[in-house]
C-alpha positions in Angstrom: 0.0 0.0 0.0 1.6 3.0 -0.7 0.8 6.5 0.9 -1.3 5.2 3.2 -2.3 8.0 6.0 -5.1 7.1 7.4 -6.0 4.0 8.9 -9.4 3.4 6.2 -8.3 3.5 2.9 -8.3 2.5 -0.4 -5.5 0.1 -2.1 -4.1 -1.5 -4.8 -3.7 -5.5 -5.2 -1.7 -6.6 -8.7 -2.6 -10.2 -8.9 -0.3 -10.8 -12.3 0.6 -9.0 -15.5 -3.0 -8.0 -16.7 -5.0 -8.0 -13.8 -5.9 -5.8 -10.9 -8.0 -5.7 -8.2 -9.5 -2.7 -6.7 -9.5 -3.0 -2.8 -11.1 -1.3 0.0 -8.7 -1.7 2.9 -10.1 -1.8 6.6 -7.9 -3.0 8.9 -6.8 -6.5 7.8 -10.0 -6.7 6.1 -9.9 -6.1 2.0 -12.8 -7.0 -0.2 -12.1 -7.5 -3.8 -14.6 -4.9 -5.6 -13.9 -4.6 -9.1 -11.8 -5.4 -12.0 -10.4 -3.8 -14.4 -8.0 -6.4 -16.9 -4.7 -4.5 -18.8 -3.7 -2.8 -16.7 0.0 -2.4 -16.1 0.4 0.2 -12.9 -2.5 1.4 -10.5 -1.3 3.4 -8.1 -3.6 5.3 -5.1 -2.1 7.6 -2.8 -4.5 9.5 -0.3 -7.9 8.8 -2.2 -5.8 9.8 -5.7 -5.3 7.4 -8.3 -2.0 7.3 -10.4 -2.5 4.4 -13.2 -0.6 3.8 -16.4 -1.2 1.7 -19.7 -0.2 1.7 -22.8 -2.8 2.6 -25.3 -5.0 3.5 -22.9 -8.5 4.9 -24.5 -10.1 8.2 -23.5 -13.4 5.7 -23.1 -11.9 3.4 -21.1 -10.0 5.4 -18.7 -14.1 7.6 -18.4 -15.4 3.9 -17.7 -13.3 3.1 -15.3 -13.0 6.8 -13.2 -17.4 6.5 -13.1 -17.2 2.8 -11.5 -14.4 3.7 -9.3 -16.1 7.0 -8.5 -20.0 5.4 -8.0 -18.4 2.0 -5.8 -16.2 3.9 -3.1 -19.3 6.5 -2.9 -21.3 3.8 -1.4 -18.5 3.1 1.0 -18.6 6.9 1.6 -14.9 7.5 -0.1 -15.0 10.9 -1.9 -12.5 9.6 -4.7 -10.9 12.5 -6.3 -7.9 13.9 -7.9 -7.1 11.8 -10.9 -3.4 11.5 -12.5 -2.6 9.5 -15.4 0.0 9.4 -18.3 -1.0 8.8 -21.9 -4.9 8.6 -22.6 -5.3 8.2 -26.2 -6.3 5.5 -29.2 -3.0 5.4 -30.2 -0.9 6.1 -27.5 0.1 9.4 -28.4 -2.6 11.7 -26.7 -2.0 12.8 -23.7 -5.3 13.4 -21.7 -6.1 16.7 -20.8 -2.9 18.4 -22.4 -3.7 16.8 -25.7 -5.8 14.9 -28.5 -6.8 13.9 -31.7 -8.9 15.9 -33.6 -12.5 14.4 -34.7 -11.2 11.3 -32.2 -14.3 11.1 -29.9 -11.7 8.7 -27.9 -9.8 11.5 -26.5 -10.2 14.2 -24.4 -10.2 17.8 -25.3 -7.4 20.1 -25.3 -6.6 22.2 -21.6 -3.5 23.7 -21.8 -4.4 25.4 -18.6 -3.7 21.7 -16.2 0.0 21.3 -15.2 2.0 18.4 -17.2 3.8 17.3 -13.0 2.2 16.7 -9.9 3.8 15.4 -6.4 3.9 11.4 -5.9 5.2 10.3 -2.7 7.3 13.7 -2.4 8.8 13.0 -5.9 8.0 15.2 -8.8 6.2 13.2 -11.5 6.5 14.4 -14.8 3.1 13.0 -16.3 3.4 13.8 -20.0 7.6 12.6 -19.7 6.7 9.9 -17.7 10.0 10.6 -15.2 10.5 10.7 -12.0 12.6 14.2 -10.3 13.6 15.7 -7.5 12.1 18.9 -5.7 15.3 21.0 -4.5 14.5 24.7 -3.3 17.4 25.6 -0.4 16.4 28.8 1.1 19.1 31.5 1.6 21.6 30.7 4.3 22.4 33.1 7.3 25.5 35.0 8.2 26.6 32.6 11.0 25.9 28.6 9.8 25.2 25.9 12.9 24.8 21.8 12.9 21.0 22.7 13.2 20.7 24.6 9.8 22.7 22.1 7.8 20.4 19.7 9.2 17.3 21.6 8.4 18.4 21.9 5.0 19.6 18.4 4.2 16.6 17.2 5.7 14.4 19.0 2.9 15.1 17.0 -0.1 13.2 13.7 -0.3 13.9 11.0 -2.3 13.0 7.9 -1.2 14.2 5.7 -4.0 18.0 7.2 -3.6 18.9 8.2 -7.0 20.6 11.7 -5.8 22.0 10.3 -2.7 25.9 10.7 -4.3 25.0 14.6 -3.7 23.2 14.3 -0.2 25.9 12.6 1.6 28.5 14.9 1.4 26.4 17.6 4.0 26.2 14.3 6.0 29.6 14.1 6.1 29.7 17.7 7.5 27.7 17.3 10.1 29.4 14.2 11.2 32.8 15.9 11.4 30.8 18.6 13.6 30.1 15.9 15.6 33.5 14.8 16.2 34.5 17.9 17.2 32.0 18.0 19.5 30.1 21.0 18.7 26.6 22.4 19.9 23.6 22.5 17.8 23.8 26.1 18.1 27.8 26.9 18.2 28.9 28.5 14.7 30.8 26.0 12.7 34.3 26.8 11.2 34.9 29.1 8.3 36.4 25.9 6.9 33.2 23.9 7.2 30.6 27.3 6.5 32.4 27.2 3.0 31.9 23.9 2.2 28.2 23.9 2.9 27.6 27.4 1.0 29.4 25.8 -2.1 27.4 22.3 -1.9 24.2 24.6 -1.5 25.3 26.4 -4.6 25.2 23.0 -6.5 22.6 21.1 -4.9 19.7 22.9 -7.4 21.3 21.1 -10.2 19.6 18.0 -9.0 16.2 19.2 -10.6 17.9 18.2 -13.7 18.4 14.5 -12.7 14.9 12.5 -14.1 14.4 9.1 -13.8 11.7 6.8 -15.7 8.6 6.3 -13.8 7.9 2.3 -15.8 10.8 0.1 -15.3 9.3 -2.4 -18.0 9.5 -5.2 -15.6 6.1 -6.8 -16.2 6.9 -6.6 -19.8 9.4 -9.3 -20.2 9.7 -13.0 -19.3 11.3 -14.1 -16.2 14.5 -15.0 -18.0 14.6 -11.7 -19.5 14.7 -9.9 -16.3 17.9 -9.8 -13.8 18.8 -7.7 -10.7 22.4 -5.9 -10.0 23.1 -5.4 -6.9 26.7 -2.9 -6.6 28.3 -2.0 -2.6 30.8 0.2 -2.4 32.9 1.5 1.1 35.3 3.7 2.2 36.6 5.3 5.6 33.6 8.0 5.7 30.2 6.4 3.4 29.4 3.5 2.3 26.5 2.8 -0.3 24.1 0.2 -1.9 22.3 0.1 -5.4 20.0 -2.3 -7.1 19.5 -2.3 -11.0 16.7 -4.2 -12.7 18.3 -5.0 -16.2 15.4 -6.0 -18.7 15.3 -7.5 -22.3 12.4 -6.8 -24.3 13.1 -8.8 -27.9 16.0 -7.2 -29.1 16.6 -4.0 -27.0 17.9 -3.7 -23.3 17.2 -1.4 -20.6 18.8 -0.8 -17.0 16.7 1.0 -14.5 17.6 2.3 -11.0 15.8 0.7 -8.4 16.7 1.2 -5.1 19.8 3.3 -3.8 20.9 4.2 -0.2 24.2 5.7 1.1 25.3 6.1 4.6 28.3 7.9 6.4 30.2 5.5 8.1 30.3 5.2 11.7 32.7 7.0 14.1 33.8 4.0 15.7 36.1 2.6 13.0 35.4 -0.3 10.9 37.3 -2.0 8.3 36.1 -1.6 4.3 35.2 -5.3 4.0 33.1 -5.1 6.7 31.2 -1.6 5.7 30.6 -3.4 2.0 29.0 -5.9 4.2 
């Protein structure tokens, strides 16, 4: 279940490759409610649905917001807020941003609605179909502490890791903050105030960085599909990624996963063991 916040709400259950189950979750209760059959990624976070197929018809996509709509209304769910990627007959229209003239299958044309919305505190790119990061540092003070470089750090989100390379090295600061056992509140060295005023300078650059939302991994067979897993050490961070490398007839892809880095501890530990 993903972006659960509340202790009734609604879910997701993928079964196999072309069906899914809509689920009211209740506690440990779920009652399987309707079906709706190719469909590659349903996604509901916070009584918002996030879906994507191929293909996927104006029609259907109408169809299937009315029955979702009209089944949690009996269950008194106000189901709201609909995101989606390509809506069109052939793939190419995007609903509401664009469609195909005289096509009754599409939707009509509102350049007004924004092409990214937030998903799990990730910036989804809906006509892209990418994955970002939201970076905004606000402007630094005179006199830098451990408890504004934490406050900072502490605002970019990414929960699947791909900018985590940039985010350790403020860890790395604060650690050597620690270690010289500063306050939270004691002014840091103009050594260490540098550094953090350059990384800030940087760290907007992220924005740039876009992952693929689809990793194509119920598209292939299971002997088409592997996992890389890559661990890395040294004396102050050590780090862990997962790849999913997929074949699709003739053409491979490699997707990022799943990354996480971590600043060493203080109390020294050989690089074998860190990798470990």
């Amino acid at each position: 279940m993903l972006g659960m916040t509340a202790p009734n709400e609604q879910g997701v259950c993928v079964s196999d490759k072309n069906e899914c189950s809509l689920i009211m979750a209740n506690g440990n209760n779920y009652n399987s409610i309707c079906f709706l059959n190719n469909l590659d990624t349903l996604v509901i976070q916070n009584r918002c649905f996030l879906f994507y197929k191929t293909g996927f018809r104006f029609k259907e996509y109408e169809n299937f917001k009315a029955l979702s709509t009209e089944i949690l209304n009996d269950a008194k769910m106000d189901l709201r807020q609909w995101e989606h990627t390509t809506v069109g007959t052939s793939g190419v229209g995007y609903y509401p941003y664009r469609g195909l003239d005289g096509d009754s299958d599409c939707a009509p044309q509102d350049s007004s609605i924004k092409t990214t919305t937030m998903v799990l505190g990730l910036v989804w790119d809906k006509e892209e179909d990418s994955l970002s990061c939201k970076v905004k540092i606000a402007d630094l003070p005179d006199k830098l502490t451990k408890r504004e470089i934490l406050s900072r750090i502490q605002k970019i989100f990414d929960p699947i890791g791909f900018t985590c390379p940039a985010t350790l090295q403020p860890k790395i600061l604060l650690q050597e903050a620690w270690t010289h056992k500063m306050e939270w509140d004691t002014e840091l060295s103009q050594e260490m105030q540098l550094k953090f005023r350059s990384w800030c300078e940087e760290i907007e650059c992220l924005t740039k960085i876009k992952i693929p939302r689809w990793a194509s991994l119920s598209s292939c067979l299971p002997e088409d599909l592997q996992f890389h897993v890559f661990c890395d050490a040294s004396q102050v961070a050590y780090a862990c990624v997962v790849y999913a490398r997929v074949r699709i007839g003739d053409e491979v892809e490699v997707h990022l996963l799943q990354a996480k880095s971590r600043v060493a501890p203080l109390k020294k530990m050989t690089i074998p063991r860190l990798e470990l």
